[in-house]
TORKOL-4160 file (C-alpha; in steps of 0.2 Angstrom, whole numbers, padded with zeros to 4 digits, m for minus):
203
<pt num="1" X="0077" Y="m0037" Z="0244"/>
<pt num="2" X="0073" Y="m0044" Z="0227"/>
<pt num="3" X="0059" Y="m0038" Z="0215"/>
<pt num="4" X="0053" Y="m0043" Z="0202"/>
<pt num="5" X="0040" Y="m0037" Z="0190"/>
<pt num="6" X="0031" Y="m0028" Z="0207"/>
<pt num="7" X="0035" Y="m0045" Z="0217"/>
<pt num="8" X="0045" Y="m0047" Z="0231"/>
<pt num="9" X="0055" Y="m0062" Z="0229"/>
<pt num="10" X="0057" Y="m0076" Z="0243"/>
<pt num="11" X="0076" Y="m0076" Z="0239"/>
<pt num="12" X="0091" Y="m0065" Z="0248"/>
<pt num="13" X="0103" Y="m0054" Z="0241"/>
<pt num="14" X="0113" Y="m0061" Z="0257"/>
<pt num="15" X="0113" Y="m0078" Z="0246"/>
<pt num="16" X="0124" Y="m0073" Z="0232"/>
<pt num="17" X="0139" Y="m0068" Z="0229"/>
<pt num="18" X="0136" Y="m0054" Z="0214"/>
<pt num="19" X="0125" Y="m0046" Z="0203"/>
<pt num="20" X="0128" Y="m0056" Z="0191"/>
<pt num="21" X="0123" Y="m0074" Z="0201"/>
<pt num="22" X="0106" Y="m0065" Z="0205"/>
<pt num="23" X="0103" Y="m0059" Z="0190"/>
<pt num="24" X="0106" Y="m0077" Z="0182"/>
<pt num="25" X="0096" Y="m0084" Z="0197"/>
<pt num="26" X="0080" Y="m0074" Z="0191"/>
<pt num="27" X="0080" Y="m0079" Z="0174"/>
<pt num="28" X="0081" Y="m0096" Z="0178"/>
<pt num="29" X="0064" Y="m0095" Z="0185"/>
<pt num="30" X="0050" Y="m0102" Z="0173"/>
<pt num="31" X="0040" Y="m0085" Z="0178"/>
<pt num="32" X="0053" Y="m0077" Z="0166"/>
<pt num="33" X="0052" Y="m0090" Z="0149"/>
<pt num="34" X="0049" Y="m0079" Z="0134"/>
<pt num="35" X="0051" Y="m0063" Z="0144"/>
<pt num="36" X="0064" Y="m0050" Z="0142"/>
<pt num="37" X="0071" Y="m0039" Z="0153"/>
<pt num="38" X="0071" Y="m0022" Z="0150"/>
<pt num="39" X="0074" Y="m0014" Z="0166"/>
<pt num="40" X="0087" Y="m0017" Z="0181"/>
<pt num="41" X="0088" Y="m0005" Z="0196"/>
<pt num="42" X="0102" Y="m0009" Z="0208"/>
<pt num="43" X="0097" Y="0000" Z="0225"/>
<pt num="44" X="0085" Y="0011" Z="0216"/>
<pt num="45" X="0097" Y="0017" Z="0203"/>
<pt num="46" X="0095" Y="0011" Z="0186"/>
<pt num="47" X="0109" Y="m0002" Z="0181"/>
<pt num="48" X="0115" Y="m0007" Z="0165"/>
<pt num="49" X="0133" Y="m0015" Z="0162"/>
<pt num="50" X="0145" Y="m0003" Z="0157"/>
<pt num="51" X="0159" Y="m0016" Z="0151"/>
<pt num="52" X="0154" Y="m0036" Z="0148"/>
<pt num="53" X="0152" Y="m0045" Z="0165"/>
<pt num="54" X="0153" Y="m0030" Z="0175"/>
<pt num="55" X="0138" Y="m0035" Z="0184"/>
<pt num="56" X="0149" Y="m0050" Z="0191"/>
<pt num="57" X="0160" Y="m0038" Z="0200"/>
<pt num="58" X="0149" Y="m0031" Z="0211"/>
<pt num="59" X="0148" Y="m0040" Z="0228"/>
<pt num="60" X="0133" Y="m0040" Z="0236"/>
<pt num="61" X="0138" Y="m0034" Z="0249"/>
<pt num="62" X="0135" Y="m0016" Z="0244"/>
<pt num="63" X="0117" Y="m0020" Z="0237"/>
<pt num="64" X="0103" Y="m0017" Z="0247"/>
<pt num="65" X="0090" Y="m0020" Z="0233"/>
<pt num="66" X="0089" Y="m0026" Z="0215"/>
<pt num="67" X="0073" Y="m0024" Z="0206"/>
<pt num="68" X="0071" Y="m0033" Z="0189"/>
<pt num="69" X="0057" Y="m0027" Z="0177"/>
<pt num="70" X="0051" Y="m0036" Z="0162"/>
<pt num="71" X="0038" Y="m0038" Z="0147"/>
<pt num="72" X="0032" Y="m0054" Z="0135"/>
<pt num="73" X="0044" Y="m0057" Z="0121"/>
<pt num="74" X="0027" Y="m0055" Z="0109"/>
<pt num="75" X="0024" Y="m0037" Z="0117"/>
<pt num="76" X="0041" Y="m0031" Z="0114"/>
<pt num="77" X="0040" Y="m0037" Z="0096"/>
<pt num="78" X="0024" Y="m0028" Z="0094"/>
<pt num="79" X="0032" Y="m0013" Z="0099"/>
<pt num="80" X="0047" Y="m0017" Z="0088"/>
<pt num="81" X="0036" Y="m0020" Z="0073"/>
<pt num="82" X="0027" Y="m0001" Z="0076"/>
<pt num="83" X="0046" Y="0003" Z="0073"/>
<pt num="84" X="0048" Y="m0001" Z="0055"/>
<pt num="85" X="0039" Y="0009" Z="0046"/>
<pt num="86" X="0050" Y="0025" Z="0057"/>
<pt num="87" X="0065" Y="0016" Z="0050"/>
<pt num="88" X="0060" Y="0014" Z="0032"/>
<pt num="89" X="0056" Y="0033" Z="0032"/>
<pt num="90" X="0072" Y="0034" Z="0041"/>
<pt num="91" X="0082" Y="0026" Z="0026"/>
<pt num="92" X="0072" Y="0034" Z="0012"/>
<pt num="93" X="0076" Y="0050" Z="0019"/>
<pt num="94" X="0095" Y="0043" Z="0022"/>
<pt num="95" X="0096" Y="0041" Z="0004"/>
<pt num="96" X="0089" Y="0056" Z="m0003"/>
<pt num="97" X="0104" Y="0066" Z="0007"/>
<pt num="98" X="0118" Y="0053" Z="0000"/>
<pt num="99" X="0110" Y="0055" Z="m0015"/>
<pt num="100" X="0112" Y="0074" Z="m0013"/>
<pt num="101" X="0130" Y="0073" Z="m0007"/>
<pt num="102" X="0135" Y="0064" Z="m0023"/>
<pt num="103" X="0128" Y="0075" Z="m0034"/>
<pt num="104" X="0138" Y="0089" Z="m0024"/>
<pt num="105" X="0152" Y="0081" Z="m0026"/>
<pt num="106" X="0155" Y="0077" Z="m0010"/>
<pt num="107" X="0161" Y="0060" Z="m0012"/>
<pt num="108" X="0169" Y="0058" Z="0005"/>
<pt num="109" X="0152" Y="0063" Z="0016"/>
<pt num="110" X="0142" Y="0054" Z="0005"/>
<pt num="111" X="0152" Y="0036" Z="0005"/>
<pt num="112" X="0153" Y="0038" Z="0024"/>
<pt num="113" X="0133" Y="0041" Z="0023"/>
<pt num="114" X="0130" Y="0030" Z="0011"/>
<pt num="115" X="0140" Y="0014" Z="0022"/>
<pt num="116" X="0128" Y="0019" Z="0036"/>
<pt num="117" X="0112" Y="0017" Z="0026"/>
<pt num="118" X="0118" Y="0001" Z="0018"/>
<pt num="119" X="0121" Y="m0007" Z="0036"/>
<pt num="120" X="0105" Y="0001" Z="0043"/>
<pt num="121" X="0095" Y="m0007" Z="0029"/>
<pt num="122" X="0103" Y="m0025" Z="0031"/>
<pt num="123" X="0097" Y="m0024" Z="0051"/>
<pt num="124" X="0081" Y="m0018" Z="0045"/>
<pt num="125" X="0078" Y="m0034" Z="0032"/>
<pt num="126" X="0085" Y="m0046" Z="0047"/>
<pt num="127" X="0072" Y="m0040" Z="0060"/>
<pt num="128" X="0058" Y="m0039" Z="0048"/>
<pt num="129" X="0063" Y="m0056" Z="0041"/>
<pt num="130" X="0065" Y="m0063" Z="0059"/>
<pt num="131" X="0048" Y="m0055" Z="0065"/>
<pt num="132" X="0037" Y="m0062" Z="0051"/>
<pt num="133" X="0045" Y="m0080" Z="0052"/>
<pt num="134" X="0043" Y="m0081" Z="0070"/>
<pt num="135" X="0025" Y="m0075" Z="0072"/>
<pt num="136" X="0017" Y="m0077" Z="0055"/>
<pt num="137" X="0022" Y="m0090" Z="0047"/>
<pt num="138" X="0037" Y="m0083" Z="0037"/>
<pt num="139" X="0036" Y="m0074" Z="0021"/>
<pt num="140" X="0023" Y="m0075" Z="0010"/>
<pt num="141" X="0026" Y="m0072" Z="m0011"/>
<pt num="142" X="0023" Y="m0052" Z="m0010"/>
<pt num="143" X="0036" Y="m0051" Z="0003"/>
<pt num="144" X="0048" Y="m0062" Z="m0004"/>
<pt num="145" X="0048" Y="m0052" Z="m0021"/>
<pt num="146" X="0051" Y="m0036" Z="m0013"/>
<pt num="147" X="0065" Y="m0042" Z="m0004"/>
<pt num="148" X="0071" Y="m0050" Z="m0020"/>
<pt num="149" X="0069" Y="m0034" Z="m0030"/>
<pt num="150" X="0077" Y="m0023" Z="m0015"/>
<pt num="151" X="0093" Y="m0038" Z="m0013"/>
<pt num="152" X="0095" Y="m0034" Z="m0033"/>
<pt num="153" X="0097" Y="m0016" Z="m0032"/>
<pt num="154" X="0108" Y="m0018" Z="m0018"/>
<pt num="155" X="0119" Y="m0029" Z="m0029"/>
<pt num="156" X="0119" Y="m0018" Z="m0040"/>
<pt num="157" X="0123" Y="m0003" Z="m0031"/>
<pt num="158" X="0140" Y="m0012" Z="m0026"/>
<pt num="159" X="0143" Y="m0014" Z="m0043"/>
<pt num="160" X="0141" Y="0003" Z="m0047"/>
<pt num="161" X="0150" Y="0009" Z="m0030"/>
<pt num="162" X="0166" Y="m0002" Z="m0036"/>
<pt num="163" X="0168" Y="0008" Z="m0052"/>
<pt num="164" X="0166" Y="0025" Z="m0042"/>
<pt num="165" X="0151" Y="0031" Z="m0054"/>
<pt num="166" X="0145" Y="0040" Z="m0041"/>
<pt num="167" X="0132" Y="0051" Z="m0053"/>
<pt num="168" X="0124" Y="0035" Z="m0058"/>
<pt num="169" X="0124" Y="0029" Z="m0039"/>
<pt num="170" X="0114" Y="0044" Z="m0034"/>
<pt num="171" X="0102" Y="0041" Z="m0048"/>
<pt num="172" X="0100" Y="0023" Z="m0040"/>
<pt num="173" X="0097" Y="0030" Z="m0024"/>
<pt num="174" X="0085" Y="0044" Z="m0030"/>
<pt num="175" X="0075" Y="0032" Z="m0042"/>
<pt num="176" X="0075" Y="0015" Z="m0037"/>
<pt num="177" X="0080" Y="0016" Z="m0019"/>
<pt num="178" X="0069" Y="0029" Z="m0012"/>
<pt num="179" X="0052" Y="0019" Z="m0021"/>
<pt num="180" X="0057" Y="0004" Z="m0012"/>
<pt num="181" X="0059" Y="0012" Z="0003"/>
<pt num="182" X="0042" Y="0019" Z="0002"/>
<pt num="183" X="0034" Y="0001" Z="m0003"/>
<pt num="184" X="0046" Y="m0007" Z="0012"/>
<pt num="185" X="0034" Y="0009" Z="0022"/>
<pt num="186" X="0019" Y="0000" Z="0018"/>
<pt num="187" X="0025" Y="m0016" Z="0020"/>
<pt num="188" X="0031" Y="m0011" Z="0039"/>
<pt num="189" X="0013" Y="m0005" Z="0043"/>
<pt num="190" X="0004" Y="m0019" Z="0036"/>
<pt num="191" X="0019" Y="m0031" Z="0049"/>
<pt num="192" X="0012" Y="m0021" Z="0062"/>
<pt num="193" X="m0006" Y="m0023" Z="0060"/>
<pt num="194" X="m0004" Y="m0041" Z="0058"/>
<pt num="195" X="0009" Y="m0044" Z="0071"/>
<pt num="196" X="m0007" Y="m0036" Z="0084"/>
<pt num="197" X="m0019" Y="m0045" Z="0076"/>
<pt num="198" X="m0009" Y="m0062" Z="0081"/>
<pt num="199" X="m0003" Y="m0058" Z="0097"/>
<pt num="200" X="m0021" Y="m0051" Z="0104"/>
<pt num="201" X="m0029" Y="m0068" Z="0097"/>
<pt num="202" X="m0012" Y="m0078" Z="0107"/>
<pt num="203" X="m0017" Y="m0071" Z="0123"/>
């Protein structure tokens, strides 16, 4: 048996080979454009693929029922967006402790710390980059110079880290970073109310 978002599908397990040939068989179905999966249950038990493929050895002979469940792409970007604003507290509070660490002289905590907040606010850039130019028209000036201002300090942070000044890099942090991370707070929040104001008039 087959099912997908609460529907019983017409197809047979029987038909295919392995997971992973039913689980391509149901996204090709035009039901499931701009849809994403979020869910697979493989004889009532949750699935998700340990190793890469590992749904392609699993006969089908041992599965009595998959169930596939799924959501609009939009709504899971609205949920995303609500996100953003968790994150920017996230990496202001990230940088208060790094910030802390060098002061402390504990260079090797806080570099570790430090190479984790840098890569957490690059992701955090792309997606809200990526949500605003998929769903509202891209960025508009405000936003741009933010993200200017932020890519700046960034730069110089690198500088800063190259010549091990590590004082003067948790001044950055304290000073400069942690402001912006606050404004990047507002600016997540503000994403968010316009990303359910445009997905509500869509539908």
């Amino acid at each position: 048996m087959i099912i997908v978002d609460g529907c019983k599908s017409d197809r047979e397990i029987s038909s295919f080979a392995n997971l992973e040939e039913v689980l391509a068989n149901v996204m090709q179905d035009e039901k499931m454009d701009d849809r994403v999966v979020t869910d697979v249950f493989v004889n009532n038990e949750s699935f998700s693929e340990i190793y890469p493929h590992q749904a392609e050895d699993m006969s089908c002979d041992n599965i009595s029922s998959v169930e596939v469940r799924s959501v609009p792409i939009a709504e899971l970007a609205v949920d995303m967006s609500a996100e953003m604003g968790k994150v920017a507290r996230m990496m202001g509070s990230g940088a208060r402790n790094v910030a802390r660490l060098f002061r402390e002289a504990s260079d090797t905590d806080a570099l570790e710390l430090l190479q984790d907040l840098l890569d957490v606010t690059r992701d955090f850039m792309g997606m809200l980059t990526a949500l605003r130019d998929r769903y509202l028209g891209g960025a508009d000036e405000e936003f741009t110079r933010k993200a200017e201002k932020l890519a700046d300090l960034l730069s110089e942070m690198s500088d800063v880290l190259e010549n091990e000044d590590w004082i003067l890099l948790a001044d950055l942090l304290e000073y400069e970073f942690l402001p912006m991370c606050e404004e990047w707070q507002e600016v997540s929040e503000h994403l968010h109310a316009q990303m359910v104001k445009h997905v509500h008039v869509a539908q």
